[in-house]
N, C-alpha and C positions, 0 to 999 in steps of 0.2 A: 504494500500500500504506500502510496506516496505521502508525502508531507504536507500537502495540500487537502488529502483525501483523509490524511488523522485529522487533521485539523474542523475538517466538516466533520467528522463524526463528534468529534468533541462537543463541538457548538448545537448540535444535535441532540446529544443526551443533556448539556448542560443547559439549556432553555426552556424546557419543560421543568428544571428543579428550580432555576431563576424565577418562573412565573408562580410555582407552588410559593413559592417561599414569601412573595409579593404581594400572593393571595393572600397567605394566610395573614399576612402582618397588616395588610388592609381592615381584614375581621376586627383587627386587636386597635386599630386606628381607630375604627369604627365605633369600638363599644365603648374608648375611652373618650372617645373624642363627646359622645353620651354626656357623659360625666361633668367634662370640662364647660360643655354648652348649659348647661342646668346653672353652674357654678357661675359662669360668665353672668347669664340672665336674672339670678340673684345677688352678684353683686359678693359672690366669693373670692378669697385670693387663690390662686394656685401654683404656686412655686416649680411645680416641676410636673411637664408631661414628658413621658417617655415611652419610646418603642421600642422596646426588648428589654432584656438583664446583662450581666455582667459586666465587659468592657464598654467604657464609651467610648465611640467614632465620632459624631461630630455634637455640637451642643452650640446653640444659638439664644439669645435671649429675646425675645418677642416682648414689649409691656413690660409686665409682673412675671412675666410664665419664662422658666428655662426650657426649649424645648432639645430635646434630648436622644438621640438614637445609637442605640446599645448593639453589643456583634451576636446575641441570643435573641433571635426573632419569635420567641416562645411566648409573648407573654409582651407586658409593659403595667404603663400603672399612671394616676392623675394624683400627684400629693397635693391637700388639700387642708386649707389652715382651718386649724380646730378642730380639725381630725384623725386620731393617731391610729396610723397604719403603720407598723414596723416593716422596715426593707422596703418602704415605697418612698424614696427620697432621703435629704436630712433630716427631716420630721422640725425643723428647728419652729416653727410652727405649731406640732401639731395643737400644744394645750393655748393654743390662743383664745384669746376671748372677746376681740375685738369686736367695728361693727363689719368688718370685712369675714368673721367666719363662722364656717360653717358649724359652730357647737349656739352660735347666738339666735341664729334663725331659727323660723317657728319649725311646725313638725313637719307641714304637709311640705315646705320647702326640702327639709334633709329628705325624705321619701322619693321627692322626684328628681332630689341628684342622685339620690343612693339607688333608682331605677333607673339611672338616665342611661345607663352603660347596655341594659338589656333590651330595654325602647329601641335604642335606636338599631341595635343587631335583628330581631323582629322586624323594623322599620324598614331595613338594607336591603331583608329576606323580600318582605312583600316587594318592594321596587325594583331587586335586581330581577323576580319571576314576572312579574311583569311589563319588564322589560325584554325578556329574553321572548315572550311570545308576539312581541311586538317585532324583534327583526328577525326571528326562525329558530322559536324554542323547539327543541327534542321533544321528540315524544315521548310521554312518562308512561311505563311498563307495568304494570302490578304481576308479582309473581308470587310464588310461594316459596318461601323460603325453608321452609322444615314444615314436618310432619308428623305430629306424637302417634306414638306407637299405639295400636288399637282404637282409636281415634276414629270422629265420625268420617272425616277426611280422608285418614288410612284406608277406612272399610271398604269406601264409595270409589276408592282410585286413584284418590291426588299424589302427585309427588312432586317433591323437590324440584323446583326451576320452573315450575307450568306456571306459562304466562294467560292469566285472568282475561278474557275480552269479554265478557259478560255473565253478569247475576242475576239470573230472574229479566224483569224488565231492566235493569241498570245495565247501561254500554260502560262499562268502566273502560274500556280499549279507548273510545272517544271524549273521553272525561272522566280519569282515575281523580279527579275529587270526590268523585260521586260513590267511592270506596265505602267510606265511613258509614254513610247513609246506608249502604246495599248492605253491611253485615248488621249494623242495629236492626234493619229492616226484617235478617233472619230469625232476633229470637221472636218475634210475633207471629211465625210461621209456624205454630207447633202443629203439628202431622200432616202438614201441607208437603208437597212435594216441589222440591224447586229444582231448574235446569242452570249450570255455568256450563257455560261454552269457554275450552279453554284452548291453549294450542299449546303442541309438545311435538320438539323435535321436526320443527315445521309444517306440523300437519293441525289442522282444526281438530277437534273432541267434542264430544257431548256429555258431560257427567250430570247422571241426575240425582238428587238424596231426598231422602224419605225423612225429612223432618221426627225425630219423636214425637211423640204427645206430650208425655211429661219435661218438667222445666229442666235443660242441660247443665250437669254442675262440673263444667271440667277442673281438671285438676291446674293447681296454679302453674302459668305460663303458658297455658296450653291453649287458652281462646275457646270460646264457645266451640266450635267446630274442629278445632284441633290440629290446625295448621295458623303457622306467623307468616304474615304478609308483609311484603317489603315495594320500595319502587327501585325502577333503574331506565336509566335515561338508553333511548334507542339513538339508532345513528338518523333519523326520519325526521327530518325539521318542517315547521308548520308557522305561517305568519297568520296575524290576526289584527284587525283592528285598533285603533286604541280604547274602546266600550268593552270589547268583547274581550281585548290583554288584561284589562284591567279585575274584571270577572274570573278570568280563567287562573289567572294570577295570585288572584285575593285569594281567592279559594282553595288552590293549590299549596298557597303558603299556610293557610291556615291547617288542610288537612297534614304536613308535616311539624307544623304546631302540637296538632293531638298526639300526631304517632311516636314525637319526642316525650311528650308528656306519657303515654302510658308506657314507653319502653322505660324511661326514669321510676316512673309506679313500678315497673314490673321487678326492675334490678332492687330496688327497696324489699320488695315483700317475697322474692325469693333468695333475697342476700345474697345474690351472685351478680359477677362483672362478666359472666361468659357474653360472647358477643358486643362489651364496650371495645370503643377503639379508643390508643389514646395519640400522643404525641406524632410518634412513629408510625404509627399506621394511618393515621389521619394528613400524614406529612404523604406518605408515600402515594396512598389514595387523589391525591390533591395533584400528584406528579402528572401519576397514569392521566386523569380529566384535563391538563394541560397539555399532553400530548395530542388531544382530539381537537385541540381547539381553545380559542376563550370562549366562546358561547357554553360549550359543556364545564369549563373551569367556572362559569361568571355562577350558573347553577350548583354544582356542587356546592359554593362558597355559600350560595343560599343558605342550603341543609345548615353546613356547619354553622353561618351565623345562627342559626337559629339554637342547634345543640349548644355551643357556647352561650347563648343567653340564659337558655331555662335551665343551665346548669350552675351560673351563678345567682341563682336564686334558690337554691339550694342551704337552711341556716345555717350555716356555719359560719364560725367567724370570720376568716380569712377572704370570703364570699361577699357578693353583696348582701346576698340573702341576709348573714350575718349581722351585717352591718345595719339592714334594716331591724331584726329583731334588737337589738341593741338601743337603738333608738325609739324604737315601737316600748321597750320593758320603761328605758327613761321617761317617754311621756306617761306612762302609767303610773310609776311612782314619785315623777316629781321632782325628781332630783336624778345626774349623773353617776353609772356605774364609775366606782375607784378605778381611776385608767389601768393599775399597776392589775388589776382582774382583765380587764379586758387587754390589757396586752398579753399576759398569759395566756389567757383562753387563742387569741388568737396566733399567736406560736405554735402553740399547741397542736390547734387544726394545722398550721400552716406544716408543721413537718408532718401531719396526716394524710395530707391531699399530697407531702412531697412523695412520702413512702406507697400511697396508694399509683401514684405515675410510677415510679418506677417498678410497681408489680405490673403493671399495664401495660409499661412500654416492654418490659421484660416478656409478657407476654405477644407484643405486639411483631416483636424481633422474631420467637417462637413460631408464630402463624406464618411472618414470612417467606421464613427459612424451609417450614414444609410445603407451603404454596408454591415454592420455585424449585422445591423436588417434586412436585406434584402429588402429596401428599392429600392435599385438599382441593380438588379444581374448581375451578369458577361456575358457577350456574349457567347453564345455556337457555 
């Protein structure tokens, strides 16, 4: 191979990680940038935004605000006076009490900086999907992702990878927002018979199931029916209107709203991470969608903003979520938790969320490593 010809391959493989990598630190712009605008509109100080951790590269001061970009694109952070976040700045701030900070304002003010970060990832999601149907969104897949054993699902045929085009009357093929709708719709079906139409292996199906009578109690994780549905973007692009992007958009965004929301329910009530992705897998995944394209990167980045939102709402300190109950406990009683508790507590969480990534990302290495011996293959 020539030297011209390493040379394009290089550029080849390394442009798809440049763009993941841009993605992702966009999300983390995004959610802080949340933060910073809440802070701005009420008239908070903010000493320091930053994108990423560890080393700094460059650092500019803007105003009041140092703006800051770090050589670990993992992460970033909005120091905020009157508000002590350890490791997010000098904190030299935090216990201010001026009229610039954030411990002096009222309640519903700290609530919507302390949401501002999730809003606006939510906010990104709806616009970036509505936007992508506007200049030639993919088309979104509904498959089945797994199968519990003996299962109503099992019994009737389904497996692994079948792509969903219809439930009953729902074309989910031409609007997989209409998912959510079409499986609530099943439990009112008791002993009714209903037809999917699925396709496997390129070829159309007809599966029909005999509804019970009695009310279905599956066992936890396993869904009414006894397969977990997933989407995946096809290579089949479709332009729409701006009424119609907007529609299909909202709705789309919202229905991965829910499906983040009960996969977070789910991982809670059956105390496993099987199936979270973290760093490293969410890095890699983000590669591959850069490789297709930015239309298919602008979409994934959707999802993720969205899983990064409703995962920092989650109580814990270190979290917004955290941060909101903290402040939610002090309006109730009237007076400030003692910092020197809430710094602990939040240490605390903080090397919990550090030790829970690196079980994740530990495992996320794991998957990979058997995925590229074919241990695991991709759903067709």
């Amino acid at each position: 191979m020539t030297l011209l010809g390493i040379g394009q391959e290089f550029l080849t493989k390394l442009l798809p990680i440049t763009y993941a990598i841009i993605g992702f630190s966009l999300i983390i712009i995004v959610h802080e940038f949340g933060h910073f605008s809440f802070c701005k509109l009420f008239n908070i100080d903010t000493p320091t935004f930053s994108i990423g951790f560890g080393p700094e590269i460059i650092r500019k001061k803007i105003g009041k605000t140092d703006f800051r970009i770090a050589a670990i694109p993992l992460g970033g952070y909005v120091e905020i006076s009157g508000l002590a976040e350890p490791g997010q700045g000098d904190q030299t701030l935090a216990i201010s009490k001026n009229s610039t900070s954030f411990a002096t304002k009222p309640y519903w003010q700290k609530c919507l900086v302390t949401l501002g970060g999730v809003s606006f990832n939510i906010i990104f999601a709806y616009i970036a999907l509505i936007f992508l149907f506007m200049v030639g969104a993919p088309k979104t897949e509904v498959l089945i992702q797994s199968t519990a054993k003996n299962s109503i699902a099992e019994i009737s045929g389904f497996k692994s990878g079948d792509k969903i085009l219809k439930i009953g009357n729902y074309n989910v093929a031409e609007k997989p927002e209409l998912l959510n709708n079409a499986i609530q719709g099943l439990q009112n079906k008791k002993g009714e018979t209903i037809t999917f139409i699925i396709m496997r292996n390129d070829n159309q199906k007809e599966i029909t199931i005999n509804m019970p009578t009695t009310e279905i109690r599956p066992k936890p994780g396993q869904g009414k029916m006894g397969f977990v549905l997933g989407y995946r973007q096809s290579e089949k692009r479709e332009k729409f209107g701006l009424i119609e992007s907007i529609k299909r958009g909202s709705t789309l965004a919202t229905a991965y709203v829910v499906l983040t929301l009960k996969a977070l329910k789910l991982s809670f009530s059956k105390r496993t991470l099987k199936g979270t992705g973290g760093p490293v897998m969410i890095l890699s995944e983000t590669i591959k969608q850069a490789k297709h394209g930015f239309i298919l990167l602008l979409g994934f980045l959707a999802i993720i903003s969205i899983g990064i939102g409703i995962f920092q709402l989650i109580p814990i300190p270190a979290l917004d979520g955290g941060q909101l109950m903290f402040i939610s406990i002090e309006a109730l009683i009237g007076r400030e938790i003692p910092l020197k508790i809430k710094e602990t507590l939040h240490m605390i969480s903080l090397l919990l969320i550090l030790a829970l990534f690196l079980y994740i990302t530990y495992s996320d290495i794991l998957m990979l490593i058997k995925g590229s011996a074919g241990a695991t293959p991709p759903i067709k």
